[in-house]
Legacy VTK file of the C-alpha trace (Angstrom):
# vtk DataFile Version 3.0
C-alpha trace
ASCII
DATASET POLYDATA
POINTS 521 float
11.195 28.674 -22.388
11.455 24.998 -24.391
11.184 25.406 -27.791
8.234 23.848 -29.460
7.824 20.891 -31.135
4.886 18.863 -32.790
2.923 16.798 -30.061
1.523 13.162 -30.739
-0.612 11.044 -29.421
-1.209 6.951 -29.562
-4.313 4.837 -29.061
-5.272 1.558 -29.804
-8.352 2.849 -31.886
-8.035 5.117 -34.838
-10.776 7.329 -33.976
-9.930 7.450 -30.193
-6.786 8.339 -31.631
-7.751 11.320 -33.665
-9.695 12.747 -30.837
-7.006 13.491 -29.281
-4.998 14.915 -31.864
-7.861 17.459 -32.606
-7.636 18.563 -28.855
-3.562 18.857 -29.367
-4.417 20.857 -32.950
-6.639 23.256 -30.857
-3.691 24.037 -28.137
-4.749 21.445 -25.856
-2.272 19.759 -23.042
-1.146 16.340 -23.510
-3.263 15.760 -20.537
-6.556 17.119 -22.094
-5.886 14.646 -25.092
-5.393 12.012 -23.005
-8.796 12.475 -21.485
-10.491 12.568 -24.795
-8.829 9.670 -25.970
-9.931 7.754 -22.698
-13.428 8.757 -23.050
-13.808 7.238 -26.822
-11.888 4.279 -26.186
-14.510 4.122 -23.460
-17.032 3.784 -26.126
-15.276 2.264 -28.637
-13.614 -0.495 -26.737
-16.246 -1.703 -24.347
-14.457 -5.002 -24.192
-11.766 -3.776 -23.087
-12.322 -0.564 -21.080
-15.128 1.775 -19.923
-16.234 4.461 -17.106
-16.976 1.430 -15.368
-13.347 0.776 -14.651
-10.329 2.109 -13.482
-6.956 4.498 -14.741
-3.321 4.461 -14.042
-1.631 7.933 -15.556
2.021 9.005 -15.493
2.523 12.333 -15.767
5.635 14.284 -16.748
7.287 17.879 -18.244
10.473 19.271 -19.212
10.341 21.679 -16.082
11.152 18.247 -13.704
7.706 17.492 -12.985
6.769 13.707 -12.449
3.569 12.442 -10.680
1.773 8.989 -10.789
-2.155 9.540 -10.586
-3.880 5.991 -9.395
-7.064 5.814 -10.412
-8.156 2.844 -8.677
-11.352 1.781 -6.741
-11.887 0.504 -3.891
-13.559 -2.402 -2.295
-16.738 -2.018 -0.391
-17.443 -1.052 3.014
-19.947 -3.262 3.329
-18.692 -7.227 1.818
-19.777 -10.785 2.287
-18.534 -13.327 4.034
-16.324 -14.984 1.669
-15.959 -19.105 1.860
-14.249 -19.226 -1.644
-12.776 -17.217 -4.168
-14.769 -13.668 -5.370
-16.957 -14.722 -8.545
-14.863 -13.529 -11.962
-17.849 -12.464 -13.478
-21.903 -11.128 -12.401
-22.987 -8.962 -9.667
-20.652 -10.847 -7.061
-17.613 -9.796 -8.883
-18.814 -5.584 -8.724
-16.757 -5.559 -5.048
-14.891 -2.405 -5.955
-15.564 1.048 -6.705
-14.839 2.788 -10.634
-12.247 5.462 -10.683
-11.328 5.933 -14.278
-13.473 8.900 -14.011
-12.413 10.620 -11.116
-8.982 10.132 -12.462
-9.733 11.961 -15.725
-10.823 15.094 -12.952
-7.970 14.583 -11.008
-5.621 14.962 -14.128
-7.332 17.799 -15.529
-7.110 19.564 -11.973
-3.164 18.580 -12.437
-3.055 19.875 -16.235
-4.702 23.289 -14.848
-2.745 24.077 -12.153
0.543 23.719 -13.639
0.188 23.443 -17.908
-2.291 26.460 -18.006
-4.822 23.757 -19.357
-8.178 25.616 -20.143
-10.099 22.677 -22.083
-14.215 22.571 -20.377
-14.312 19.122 -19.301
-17.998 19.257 -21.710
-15.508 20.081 -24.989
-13.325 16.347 -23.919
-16.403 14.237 -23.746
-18.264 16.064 -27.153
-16.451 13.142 -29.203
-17.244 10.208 -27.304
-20.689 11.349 -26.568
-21.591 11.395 -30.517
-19.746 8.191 -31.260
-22.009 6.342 -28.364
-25.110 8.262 -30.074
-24.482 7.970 -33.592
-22.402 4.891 -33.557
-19.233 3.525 -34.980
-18.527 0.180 -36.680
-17.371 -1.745 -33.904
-13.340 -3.264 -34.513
-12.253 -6.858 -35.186
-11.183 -6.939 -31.587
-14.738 -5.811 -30.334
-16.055 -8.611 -32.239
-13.185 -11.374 -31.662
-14.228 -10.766 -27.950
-17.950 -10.934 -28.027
-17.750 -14.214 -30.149
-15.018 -15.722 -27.677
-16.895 -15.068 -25.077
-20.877 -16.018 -26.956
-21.446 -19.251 -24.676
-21.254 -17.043 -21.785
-22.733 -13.861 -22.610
-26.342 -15.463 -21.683
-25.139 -15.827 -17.769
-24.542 -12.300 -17.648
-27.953 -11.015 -17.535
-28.577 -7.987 -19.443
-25.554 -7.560 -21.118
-26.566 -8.646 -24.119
-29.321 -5.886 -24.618
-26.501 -3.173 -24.553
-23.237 -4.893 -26.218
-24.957 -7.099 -29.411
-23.735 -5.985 -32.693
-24.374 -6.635 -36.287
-20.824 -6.882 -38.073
-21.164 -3.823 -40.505
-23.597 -1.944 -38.949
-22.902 1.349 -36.864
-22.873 0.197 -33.051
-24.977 2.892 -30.671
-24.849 2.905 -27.281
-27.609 5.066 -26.374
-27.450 4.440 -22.570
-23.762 5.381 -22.148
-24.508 8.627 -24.350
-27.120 9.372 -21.804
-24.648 8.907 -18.981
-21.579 10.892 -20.743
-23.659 13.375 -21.300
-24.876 13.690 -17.462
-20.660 13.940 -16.852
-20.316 16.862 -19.706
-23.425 18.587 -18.002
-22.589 18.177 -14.441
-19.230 17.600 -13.674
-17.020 14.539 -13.307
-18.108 13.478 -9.818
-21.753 13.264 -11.260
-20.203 9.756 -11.319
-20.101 9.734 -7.683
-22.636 11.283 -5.947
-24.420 13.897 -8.594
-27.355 12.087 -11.082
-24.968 10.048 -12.934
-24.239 8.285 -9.293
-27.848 8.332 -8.367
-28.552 5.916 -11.132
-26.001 3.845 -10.906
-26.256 3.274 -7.306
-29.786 2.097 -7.687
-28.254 0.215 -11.025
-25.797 -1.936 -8.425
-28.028 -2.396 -6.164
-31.064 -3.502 -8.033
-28.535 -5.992 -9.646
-27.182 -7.480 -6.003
-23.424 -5.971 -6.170
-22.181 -4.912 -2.604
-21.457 -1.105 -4.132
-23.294 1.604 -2.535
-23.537 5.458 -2.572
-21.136 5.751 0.037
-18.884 3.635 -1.747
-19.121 5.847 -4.854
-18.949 9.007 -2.865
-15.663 7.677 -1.110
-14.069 7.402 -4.673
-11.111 8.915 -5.260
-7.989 9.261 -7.100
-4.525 9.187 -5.330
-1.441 11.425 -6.555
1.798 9.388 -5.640
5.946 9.563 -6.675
6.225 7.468 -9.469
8.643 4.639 -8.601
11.745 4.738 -10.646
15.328 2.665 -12.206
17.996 3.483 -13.671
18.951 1.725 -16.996
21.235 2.129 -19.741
21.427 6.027 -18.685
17.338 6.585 -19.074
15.702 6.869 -15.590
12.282 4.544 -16.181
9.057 5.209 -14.255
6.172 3.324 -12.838
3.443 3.457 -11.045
4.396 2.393 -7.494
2.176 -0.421 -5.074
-0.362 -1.674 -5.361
0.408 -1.866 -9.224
2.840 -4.097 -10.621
4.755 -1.254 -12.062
7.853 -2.397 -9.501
7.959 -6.014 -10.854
8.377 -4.126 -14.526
11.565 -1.999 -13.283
12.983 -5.356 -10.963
13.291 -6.956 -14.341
14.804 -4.427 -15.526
16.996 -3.890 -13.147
17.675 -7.599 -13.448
18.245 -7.308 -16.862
20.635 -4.366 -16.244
23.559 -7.062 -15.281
23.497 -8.582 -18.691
25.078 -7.486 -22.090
21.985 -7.591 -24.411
23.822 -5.575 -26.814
26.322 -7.727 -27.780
23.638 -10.215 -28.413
21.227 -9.812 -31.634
17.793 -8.955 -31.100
16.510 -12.516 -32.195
19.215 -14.655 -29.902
17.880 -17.320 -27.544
19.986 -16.629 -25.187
18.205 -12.757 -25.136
14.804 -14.244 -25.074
16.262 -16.490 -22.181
17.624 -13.918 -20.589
14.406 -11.728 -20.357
12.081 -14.959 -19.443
14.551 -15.382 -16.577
14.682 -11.851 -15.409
10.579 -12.389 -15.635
10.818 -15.432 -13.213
12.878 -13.557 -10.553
11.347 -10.586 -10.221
7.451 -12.301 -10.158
8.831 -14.537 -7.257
9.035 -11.426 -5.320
5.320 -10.200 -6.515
2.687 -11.750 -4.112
4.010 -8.756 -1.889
3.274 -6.243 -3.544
-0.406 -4.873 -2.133
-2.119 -1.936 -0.756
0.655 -0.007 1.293
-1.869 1.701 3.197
-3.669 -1.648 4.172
-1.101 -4.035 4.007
2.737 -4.149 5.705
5.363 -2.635 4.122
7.427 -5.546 2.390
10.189 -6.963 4.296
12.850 -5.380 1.817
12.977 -3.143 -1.189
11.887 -4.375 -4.003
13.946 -2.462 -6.488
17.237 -2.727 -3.987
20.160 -3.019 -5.878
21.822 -5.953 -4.165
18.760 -8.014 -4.175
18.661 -7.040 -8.611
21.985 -7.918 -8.650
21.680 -11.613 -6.451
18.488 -12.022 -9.100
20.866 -11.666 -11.841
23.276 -14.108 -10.307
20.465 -16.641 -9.574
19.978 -16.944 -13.934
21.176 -20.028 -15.228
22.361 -19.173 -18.999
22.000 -22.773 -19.814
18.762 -23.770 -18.262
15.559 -22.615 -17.327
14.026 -22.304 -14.066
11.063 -24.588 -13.590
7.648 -22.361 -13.592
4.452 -23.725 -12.138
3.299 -20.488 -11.247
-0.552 -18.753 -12.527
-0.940 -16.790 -15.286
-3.491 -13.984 -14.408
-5.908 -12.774 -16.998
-6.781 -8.861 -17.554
-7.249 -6.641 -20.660
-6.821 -3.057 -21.087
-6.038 -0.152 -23.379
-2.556 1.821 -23.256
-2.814 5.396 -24.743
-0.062 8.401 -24.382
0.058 11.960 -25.570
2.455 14.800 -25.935
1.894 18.109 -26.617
3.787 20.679 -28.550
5.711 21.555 -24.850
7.283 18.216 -24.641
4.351 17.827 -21.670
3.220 14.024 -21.194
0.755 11.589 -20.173
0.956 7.162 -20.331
-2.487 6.227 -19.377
-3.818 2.822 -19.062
-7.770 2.014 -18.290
-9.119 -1.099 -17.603
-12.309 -2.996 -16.520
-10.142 -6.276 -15.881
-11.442 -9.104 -17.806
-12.397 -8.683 -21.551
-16.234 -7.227 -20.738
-15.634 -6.868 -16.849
-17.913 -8.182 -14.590
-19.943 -8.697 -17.785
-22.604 -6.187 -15.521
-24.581 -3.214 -17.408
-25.540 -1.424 -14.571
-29.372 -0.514 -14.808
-30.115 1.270 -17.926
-26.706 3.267 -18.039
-25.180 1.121 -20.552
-22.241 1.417 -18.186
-20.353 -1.734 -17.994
-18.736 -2.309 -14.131
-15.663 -3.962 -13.905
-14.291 -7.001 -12.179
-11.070 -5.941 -10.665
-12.112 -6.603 -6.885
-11.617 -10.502 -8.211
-7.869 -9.707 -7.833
-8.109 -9.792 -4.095
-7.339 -12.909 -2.117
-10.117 -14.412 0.110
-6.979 -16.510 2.443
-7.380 -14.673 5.289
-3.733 -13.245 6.188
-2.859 -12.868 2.610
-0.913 -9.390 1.755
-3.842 -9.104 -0.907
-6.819 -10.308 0.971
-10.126 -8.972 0.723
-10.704 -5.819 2.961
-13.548 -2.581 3.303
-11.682 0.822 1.364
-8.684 -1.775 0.257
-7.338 -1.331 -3.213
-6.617 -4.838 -4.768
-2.964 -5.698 -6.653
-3.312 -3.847 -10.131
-1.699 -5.440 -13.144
-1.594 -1.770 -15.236
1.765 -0.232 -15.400
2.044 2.265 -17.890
5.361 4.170 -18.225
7.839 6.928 -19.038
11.705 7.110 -19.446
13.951 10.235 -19.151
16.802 11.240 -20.474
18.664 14.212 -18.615
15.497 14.256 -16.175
13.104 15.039 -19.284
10.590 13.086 -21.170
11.933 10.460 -23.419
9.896 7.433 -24.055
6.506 7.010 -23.517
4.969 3.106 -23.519
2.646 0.632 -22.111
0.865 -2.450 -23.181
-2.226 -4.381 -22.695
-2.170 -8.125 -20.579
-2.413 -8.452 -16.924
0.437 -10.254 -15.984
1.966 -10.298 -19.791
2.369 -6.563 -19.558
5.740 -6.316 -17.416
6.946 -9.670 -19.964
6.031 -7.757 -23.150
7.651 -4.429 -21.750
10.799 -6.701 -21.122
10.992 -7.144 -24.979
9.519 -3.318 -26.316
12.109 -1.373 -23.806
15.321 -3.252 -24.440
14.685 -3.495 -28.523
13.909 0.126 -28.098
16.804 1.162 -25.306
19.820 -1.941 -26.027
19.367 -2.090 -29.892
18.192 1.516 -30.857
14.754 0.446 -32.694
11.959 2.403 -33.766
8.571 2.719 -31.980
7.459 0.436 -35.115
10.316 -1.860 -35.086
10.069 -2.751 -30.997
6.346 -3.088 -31.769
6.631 -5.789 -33.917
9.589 -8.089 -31.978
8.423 -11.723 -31.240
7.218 -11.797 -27.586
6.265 -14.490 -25.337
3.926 -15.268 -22.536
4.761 -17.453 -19.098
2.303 -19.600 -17.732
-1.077 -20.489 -18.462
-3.380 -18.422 -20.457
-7.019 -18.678 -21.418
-6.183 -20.064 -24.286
-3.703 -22.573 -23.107
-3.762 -23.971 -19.467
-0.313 -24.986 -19.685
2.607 -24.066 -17.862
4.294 -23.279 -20.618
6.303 -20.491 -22.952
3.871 -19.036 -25.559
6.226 -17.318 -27.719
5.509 -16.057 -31.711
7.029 -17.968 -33.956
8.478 -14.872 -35.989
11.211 -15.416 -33.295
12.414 -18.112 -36.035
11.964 -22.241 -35.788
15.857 -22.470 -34.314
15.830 -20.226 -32.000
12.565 -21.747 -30.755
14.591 -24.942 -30.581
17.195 -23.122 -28.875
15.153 -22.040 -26.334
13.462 -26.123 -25.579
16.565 -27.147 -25.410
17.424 -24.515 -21.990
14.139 -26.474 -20.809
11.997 -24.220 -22.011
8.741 -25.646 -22.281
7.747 -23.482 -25.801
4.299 -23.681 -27.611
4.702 -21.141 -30.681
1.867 -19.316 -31.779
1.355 -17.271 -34.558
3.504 -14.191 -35.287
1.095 -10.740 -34.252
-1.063 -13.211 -32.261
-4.145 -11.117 -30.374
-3.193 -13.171 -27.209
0.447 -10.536 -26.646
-1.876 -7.784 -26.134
-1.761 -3.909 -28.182
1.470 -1.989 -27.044
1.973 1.786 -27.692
5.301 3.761 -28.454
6.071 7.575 -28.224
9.575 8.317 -28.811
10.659 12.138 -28.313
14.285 11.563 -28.977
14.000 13.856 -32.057
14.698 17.240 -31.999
11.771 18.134 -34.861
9.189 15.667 -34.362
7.847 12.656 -31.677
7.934 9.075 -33.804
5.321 7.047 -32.674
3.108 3.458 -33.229
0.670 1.558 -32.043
0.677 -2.028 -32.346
0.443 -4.353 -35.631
-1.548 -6.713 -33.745
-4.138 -4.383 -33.252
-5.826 -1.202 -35.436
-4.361 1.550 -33.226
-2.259 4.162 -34.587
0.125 7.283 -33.543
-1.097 10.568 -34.688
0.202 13.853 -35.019
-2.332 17.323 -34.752
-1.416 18.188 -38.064
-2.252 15.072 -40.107
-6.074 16.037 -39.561
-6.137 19.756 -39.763
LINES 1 522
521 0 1 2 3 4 5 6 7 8 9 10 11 12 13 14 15 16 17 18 19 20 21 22 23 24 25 26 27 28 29 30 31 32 33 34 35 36 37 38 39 40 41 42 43 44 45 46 47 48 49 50 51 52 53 54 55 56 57 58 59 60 61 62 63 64 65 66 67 68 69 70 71 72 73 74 75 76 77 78 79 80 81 82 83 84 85 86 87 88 89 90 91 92 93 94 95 96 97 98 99 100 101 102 103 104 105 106 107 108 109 110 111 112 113 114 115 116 117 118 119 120 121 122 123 124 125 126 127 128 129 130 131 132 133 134 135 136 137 138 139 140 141 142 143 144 145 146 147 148 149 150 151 152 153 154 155 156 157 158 159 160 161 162 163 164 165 166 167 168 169 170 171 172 173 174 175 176 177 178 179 180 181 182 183 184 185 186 187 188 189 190 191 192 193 194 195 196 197 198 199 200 201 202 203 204 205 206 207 208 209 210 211 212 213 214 215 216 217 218 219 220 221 222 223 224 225 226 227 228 229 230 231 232 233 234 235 236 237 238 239 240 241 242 243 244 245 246 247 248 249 250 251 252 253 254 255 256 257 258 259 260 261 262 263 264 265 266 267 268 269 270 271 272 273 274 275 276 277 278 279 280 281 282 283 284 285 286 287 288 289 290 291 292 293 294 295 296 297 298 299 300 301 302 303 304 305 306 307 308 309 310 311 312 313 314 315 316 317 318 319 320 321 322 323 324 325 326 327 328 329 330 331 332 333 334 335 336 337 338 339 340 341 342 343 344 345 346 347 348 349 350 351 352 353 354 355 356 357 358 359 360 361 362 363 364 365 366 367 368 369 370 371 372 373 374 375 376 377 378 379 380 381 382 383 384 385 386 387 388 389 390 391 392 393 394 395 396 397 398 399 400 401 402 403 404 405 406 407 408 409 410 411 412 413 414 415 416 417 418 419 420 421 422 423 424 425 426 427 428 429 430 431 432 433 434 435 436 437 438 439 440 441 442 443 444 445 446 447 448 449 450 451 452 453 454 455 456 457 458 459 460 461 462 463 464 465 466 467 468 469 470 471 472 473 474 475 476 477 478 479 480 481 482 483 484 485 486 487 488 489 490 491 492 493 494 495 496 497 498 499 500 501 502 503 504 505 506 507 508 509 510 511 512 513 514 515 516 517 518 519 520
């Protein structure tokens, strides 16, 4: 038996945060406080997630257990004839299912069957329930997003009637109570085809989406190998096609061929490096899609002679030109460890900040917009199909060290998330940071953005004036933003490379924090 040690667990929202710590304090599995945690930051972060979305969980133990659970819905049976691109927002853009919730039952099913987890699936949602009855004060993110997004809101029907807040007041969400309280009563797959999916499939249609209650009924999670690298002597893992998880370990594995060591953490020629890695291993994306619906790419992505002609292919002294799209997404990363060294690295997403921008009926469920991912080019690897699961941008992930759990991380930002990882894993890995030190590194974005439709490097400007220089000089293209800028997304850091006790963080740019069960007992 492994000795015992304190668990943790890591949230970008304090009191998603200490849900899950009180299920750890109460003998819970890292799994069942993962679920509580993704049911309040389901309520608490509407903006950014909901049980409207979708879930991507890593799973792993001490025992040599490792399992990727992809909790991600699928497009319609029943679609449109498409003569332009799927709408980003409205009914239009509801073209695939929700699985965040199934996934949350498919873990739990995991967590039973081999951690001895005995949480009632009623006990997970008690916290989230009361915070969408009672109300909390919603964040400075919750309201950055509803005023960025103000001139829109009135296109988006009856969104407003559910997500308005008064800055200061106590935010309820009676609707989504009602709903999570239909899931603690009946079951998860009341989502799917109990009450919960009753309403909501006369919610979708009464609005115009595609969705139906076969398509909700169809709904379910799939259990796959997590994809994996070798680096520096950790093994890294990710969740495997259609998620960009591979592009994350390429770059690694890019990165792999270089030094970084020898170089300090602030160098140009490190932030070159891992912009170029970036740029190699997202030429290769475009083919990564459904493997079940799509062809199997034409060679391994994480091969090591292709890594190691990518490596070859960087140019220390100059940049390779980039006119390539950024993509745009938000999420939440959370992770959890229990006192068995047990763990979960969960992201949950409805795509865009506020989905589809969709409350469906009188649920005060909000339905995502990831089915705008897919390609309407006929022929494309991603293109549009009935059942098809569209290329996911979520990519949460786990190292080991001597086949156990090691690091646990993940980070919000569509296509920023492999480029921010780039930075958090080698300051944590090549320079031997803290969680709270790797957090707060300078990052960068490639490409446009919302807030910039340039082709350009956003990079903080905590990286320091000369090395920005530095870095326009290589041919760069920089546009420095402010250091802890919103626009690089909330990271999250578990590190169990202490014997006694997990160090963890959540990121300065946000209000998230790491917990441990005994700091609220």
């Amino acid at each position: 038996m492994t000795a015992a040690r304190p668990g943790m667990v890591t949230s970008p929202h304090p009191l998603a945060s200490e849900a899950g710590a009180a299920i750890l304090a109460r003998g819970g599995t890292a799994i069942e406080a993962a679920v509580a945690i993704a049911a309040c930051l389901s309520v608490v972060m509407p903006h950014f997630c909901g049980i409207g979305g979708d879930a991507v969980w890593l799973v792993a133990d001490r025992q040599g257990r490792q399992r990727c659970f992809l909790g991600i819905g699928q497009a319609a049976e029943t679609l449109p004839v498409y003569k332009a691109a799927i709408p980003l927002r409205g009914p239009a853009s509801t073209v695939t299912s929700a699985c965040a919730v199934d996934s949350w039952g498919h873990a739990l099913a995991y967590s039973a069957a081999h951690w001895g987890g005995t949480r009632p699936f009623a006990d997970l949602l008690a916290p989230a329930i009361a915070l969408a009855r009672d109300g909390y004060v919603p964040s400075r993110s919750q309201h950055f997003w509803f005023d960025f997004r103000r001139d829109e809101i009135p296109q988006w029907g009856n969104f407003a009637d559910h997500f308005s807040a008064v800055p200061g007041a106590p935010f309820t969400q009676p609707g989504l109570a009602h709903s999570l309280s239909l899931l603690a009563e009946d079951g998860y797959r009341s989502f799917y085809d109990g009450r919960l999916g009753k309403l909501l499939a006369e919610g979708l249609a009464a609005a115009g989406s595609p969705l139906g209650a076969a398509d909700l009924a169809a709904t379910r999670t799939r259990e796959e190998t997590p994809a994996s690298l070798d680096y520096r002597g950790l093994t890294l893992l990710a969740p495997p096609a259609p998620t960009q998880g591979l592009s994350t370990l390429a770059i690694m594995g890019i990165l792999a061929h270089f030094d970084l060591a020898a170089l300090l953490p602030t160098s140009p020629l490190r932030y070159h490096l891992l912009v170029e890695a970036v740029k190699q291993a997202f030429l290769d994306r475009p083919l990564i899609a459904d493997p079940h619906r799509s062809e199997p790419a034409p060679w391994g992505f994480l091969d090591p002679q292709r890594l190691a002609a990518k490596a070859a292919a960087i140019d220390p002294e100059r940049a390779l030109d980039w006119p390539h799209p950024y993509q745009h997404g938000d999420t939440v990363f959370f992770a959890a460890t229990d006192e068995q060294g047990r763990c979960a690295s969960v992201l949950q997403s409805t795509y865009f900040d506020w989905g589809s921008g969709m409350a469906v009926g009188d649920t005060g469920i909000l339905w995502q917009n990831r089915g705008a991912a897919f390609s309407t080019v006929p022929g494309d690897r991603n293109e549009i199909q009935p059942g098809k699961r569209p290329f996911y941008t979520l990519n949460p992930g786990i190292a080991l060290k001597a086949g156990e759990p090691h690091l646990l991380y993940g980070t919000q930002g569509a296509d920023g998330q492999p480029q921010s990882l780039s930075v958090l894993l080698t300051g944590l890995i090549d320079y031997g940071m803290t969680p709270e030190e790797a957090l707060a590194q300078p990052r960068f974005l490639l490409g446009k953005t919302f807030s910039d439709s340039h082709d350009s490097l956003k990079i903080e400007a905590s990286l320091g004036e000369a090395a920005i220089e530095a870095l326009a000089a290589l041919g760069h293209e920089v546009a420095p933003l402010p250091a802890l800028s919103p626009i690089f997304g909330q990271a999250g850091v578990i590190g169990l490379g202490n014997a006694d006790s997990p160090q963890g963080a959540h990121d300065p740019r946000g209000e998230g924090k790491a917990v441990r069960p005994q700091a609220i007992r």
